[in-house]
C-alpha positions in Angstrom: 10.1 -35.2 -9.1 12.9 -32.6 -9.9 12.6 -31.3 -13.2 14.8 -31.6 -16.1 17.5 -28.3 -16.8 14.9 -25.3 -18.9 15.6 -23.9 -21.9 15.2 -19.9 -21.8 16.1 -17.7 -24.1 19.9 -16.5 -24.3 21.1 -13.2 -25.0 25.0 -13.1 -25.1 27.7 -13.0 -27.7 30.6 -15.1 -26.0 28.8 -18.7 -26.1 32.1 -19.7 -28.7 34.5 -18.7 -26.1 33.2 -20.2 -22.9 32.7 -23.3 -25.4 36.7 -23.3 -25.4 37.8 -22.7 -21.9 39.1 -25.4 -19.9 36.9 -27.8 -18.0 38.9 -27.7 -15.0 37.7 -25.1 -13.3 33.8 -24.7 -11.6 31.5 -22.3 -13.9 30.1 -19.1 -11.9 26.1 -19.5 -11.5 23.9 -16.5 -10.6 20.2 -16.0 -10.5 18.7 -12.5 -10.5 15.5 -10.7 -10.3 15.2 -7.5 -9.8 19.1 -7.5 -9.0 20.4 -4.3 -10.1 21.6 -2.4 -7.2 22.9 -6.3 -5.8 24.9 -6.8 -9.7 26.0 -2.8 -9.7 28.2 -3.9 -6.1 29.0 -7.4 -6.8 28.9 -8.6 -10.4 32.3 -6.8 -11.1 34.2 -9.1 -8.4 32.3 -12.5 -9.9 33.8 -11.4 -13.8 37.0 -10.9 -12.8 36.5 -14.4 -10.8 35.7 -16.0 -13.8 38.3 -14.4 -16.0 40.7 -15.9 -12.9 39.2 -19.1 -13.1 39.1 -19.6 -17.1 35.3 -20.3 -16.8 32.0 -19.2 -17.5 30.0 -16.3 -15.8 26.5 -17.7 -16.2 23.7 -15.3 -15.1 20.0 -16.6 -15.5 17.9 -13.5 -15.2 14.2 -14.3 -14.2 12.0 -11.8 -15.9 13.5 -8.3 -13.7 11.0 -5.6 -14.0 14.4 -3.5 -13.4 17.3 -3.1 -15.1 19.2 -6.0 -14.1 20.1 -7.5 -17.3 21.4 -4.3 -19.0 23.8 -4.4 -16.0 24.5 -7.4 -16.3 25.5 -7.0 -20.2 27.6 -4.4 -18.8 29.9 -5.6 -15.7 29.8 -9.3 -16.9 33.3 -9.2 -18.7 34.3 -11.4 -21.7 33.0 -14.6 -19.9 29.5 -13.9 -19.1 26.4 -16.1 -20.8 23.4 -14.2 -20.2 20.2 -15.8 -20.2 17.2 -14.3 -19.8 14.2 -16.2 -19.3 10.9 -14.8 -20.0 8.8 -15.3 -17.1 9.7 -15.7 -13.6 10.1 -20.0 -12.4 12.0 -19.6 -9.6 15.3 -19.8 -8.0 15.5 -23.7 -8.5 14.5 -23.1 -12.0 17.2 -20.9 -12.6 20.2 -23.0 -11.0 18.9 -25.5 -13.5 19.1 -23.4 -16.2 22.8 -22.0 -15.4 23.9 -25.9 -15.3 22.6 -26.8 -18.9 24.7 -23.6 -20.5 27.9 -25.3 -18.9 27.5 -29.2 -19.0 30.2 -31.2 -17.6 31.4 -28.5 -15.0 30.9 -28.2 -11.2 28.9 -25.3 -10.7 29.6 -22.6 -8.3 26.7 -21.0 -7.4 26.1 -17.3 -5.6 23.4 -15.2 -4.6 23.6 -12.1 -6.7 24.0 -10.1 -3.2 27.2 -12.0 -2.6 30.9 -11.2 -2.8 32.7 -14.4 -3.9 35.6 -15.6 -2.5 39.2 -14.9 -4.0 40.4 -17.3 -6.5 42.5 -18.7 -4.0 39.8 -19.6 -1.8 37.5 -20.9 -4.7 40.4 -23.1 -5.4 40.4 -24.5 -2.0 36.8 -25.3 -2.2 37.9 -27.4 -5.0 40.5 -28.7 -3.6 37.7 -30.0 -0.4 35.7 -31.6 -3.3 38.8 -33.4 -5.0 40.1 -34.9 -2.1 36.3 -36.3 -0.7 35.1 -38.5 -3.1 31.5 -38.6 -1.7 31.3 -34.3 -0.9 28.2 -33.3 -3.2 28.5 -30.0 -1.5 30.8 -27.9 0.2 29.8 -23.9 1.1 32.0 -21.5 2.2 31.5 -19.5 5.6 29.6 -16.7 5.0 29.8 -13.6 6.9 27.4 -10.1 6.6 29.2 -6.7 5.3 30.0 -6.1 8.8 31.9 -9.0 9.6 29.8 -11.0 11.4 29.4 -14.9 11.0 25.8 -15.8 9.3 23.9 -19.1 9.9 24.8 -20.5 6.7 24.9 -24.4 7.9 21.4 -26.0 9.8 20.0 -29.5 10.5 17.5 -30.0 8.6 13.9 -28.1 9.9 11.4 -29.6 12.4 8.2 -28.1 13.6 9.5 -27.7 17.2 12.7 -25.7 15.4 10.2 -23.4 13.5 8.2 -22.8 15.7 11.4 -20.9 17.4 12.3 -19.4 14.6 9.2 -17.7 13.4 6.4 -16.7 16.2 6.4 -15.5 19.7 6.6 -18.7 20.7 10.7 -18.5 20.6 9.9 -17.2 24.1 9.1 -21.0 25.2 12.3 -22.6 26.4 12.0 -26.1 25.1 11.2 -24.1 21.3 13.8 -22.0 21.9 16.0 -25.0 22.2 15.1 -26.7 19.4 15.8 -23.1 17.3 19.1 -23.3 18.8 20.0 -26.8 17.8 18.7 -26.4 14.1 21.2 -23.5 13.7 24.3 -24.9 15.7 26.4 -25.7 12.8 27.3 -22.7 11.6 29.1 -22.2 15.2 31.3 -25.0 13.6 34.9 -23.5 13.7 36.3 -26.6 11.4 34.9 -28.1 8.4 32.2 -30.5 9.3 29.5 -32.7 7.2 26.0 -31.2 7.7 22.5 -31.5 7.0 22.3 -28.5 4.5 23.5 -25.3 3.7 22.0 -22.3 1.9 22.0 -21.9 -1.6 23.8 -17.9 -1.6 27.1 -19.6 -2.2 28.2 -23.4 -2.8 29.8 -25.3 -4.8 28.3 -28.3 -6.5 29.7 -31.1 -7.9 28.6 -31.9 -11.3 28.2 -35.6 -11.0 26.7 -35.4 -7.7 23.8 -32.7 -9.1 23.5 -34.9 -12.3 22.7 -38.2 -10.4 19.8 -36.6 -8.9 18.3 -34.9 -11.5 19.6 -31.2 -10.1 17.8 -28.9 -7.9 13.8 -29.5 -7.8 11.8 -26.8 -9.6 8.4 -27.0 -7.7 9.7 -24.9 -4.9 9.8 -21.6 -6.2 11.7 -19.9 -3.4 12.9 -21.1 0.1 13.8 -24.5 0.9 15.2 -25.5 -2.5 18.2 -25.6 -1.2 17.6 -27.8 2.0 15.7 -29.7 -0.6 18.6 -30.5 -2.4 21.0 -31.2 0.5 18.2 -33.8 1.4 18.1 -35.3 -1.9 22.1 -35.8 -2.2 22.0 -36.9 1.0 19.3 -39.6 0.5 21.7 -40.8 -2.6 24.8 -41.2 -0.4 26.6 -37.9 -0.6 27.9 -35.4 1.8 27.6 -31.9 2.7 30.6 -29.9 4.1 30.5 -26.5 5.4 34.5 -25.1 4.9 34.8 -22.7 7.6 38.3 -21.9 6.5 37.0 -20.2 3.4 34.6 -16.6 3.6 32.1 -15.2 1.3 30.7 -11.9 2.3 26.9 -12.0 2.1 24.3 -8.8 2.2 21.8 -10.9 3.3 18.2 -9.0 4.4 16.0 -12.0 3.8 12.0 -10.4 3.5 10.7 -13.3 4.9 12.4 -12.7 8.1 11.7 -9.4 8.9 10.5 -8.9 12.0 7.5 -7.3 10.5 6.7 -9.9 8.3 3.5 -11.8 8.9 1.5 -14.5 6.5 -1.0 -12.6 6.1 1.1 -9.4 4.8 4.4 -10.7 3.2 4.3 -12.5 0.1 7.9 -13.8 1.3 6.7 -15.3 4.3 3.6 -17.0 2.4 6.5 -18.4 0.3 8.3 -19.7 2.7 5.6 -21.0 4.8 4.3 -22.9 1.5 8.0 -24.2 0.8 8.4 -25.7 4.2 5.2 -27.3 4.1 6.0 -29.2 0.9 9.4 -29.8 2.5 7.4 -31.9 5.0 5.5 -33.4 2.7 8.4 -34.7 1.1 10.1 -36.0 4.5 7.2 -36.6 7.3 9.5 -38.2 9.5 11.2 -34.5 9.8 8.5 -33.0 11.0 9.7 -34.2 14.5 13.1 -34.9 14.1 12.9 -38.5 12.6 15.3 -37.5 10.1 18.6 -37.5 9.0 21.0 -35.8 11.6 
């Protein structure tokens, strides 16, 4: 079951402003650890977001051994909440943590490797969620710092798919297939509704994420995000990928390197151990039984 928004302990001196800004506008959620050199190129674009938007900067730090929360106390403008939590409990963990500080908003959430959209386009994603009722999500296109188009939007994972994705076996035509399919909606040029998204930018709407109890803490990284597209999915919502809007994402995933094995990547053990509880979750997946 997905766990209830944490407590952690909050270091900022702006909670009485962010208290009084309009609840119009989608608060700014970003999870960091070890996110210093990410923060030093991007967190200075997300304050002056906020500061755009009238909203709050929330940044849920889990445990950096680096400096990331001293930079963050220092490019995080007048809006930012800081929390820092004292151990690491994951990426989920944290998105649940950023939507207690701002109740009642939607919640735009980035990677902290991500540069956000203009205001413009932020308002346009809002626009998408105020004219469909029943969008729980809707995700920007996201391209890398060299302009070209990431898989941001998938069906949901079967064995067949990963087994494309992540061995040799991707030579197999049939696998190869199935790899291909999994990923073919992020070729969408027009907005579409789609199995999931990942989590390094979205927005989320509040009543959507509050129906189901928000984003579900036992995976600690990978797959908390299909997770969640699942889950609002099973409860009748939608998920949209807006091609029309562009976030620029530095995206260098560990657990897809080509030099990551099980055996030697703590990444790829992660990911490996999130898609199995996935499965566990959705049996019927495992083959495609799903929902498409």
């Amino acid at each position: 079951m997905p766990a209830s928004p944490t407590r952690t302990t909050a270091t900022t001196g702006t909670e009485p402003a962010a208290a009084r800004l309009p609840q119009a506008s989608p608060g700014i959620a970003i999870v960091t650890h070890d996110s210093a050199e990410e923060l030093r190129r991007n967190l200075g674009r997300h304050a002056a977001l906020a500061e755009a938007l009238g909203a709050p900067l929330v940044v849920v730090d889990n445990a950096s051994r680096d400096d990331t929360v001293e930079v963050a106390r220092e490019l995080g403008g007048p809006n930012l909440m800081l929390i820092a939590a004292p151990r690491n409990r994951g990426y989920a963990a944290g998105v649940n943590a950023a939507a207690a500080a701002m109740p009642g908003r939607d919640i735009l959430l980035f990677n902290p490797d991500v540069e956000p959209p203009p205001p413009e386009g932020v308002a346009a994603l809002q626009r998408f969620l105020d004219t469909r009722p029943r969008a729980a999500v809707v995700a920007p296109r996201l391209v890398g710092r060299d302009g070209e188009p990431q898989v941001s939007a998938r069906r949901f994972p079967t064995v067949t798919a990963m087994l494309g994705s992540t061995t040799g076996l991707g030579r197999i035509a049939a696998l190869r297939r199935s790899y291909e399919r999994y990923l073919e909606p992020s070729s969408s040029p027009s907005a579409r509704i789609v199995d999931w998204v990942i989590g390094a930018a979205m927005l989320l709407r509040r009543s959507a994420f509050d129906e189901v109890g928000g984003w579900d803490d036992s995976f600690f990284l990978y797959m908390e995000d299909a997770d969640y597209c699942r889950r609002v999915a099973r409860a009748g919502w939608e998920v949209w990928i807006e091609p029309a809007v562009t976030a620029v994402h530095g995206y260098a995933r560990a657990s897809s390197a080509p030099s990551a094995s099980v055996v030697s990547s703590w990444a790829r053990r992660q990911h490996v151990a999130s898609l199995a509880r996935f499965f566990c979750r959705e049996p019927r997946m495992l083959w495609g039984g799903g929902r498409r």
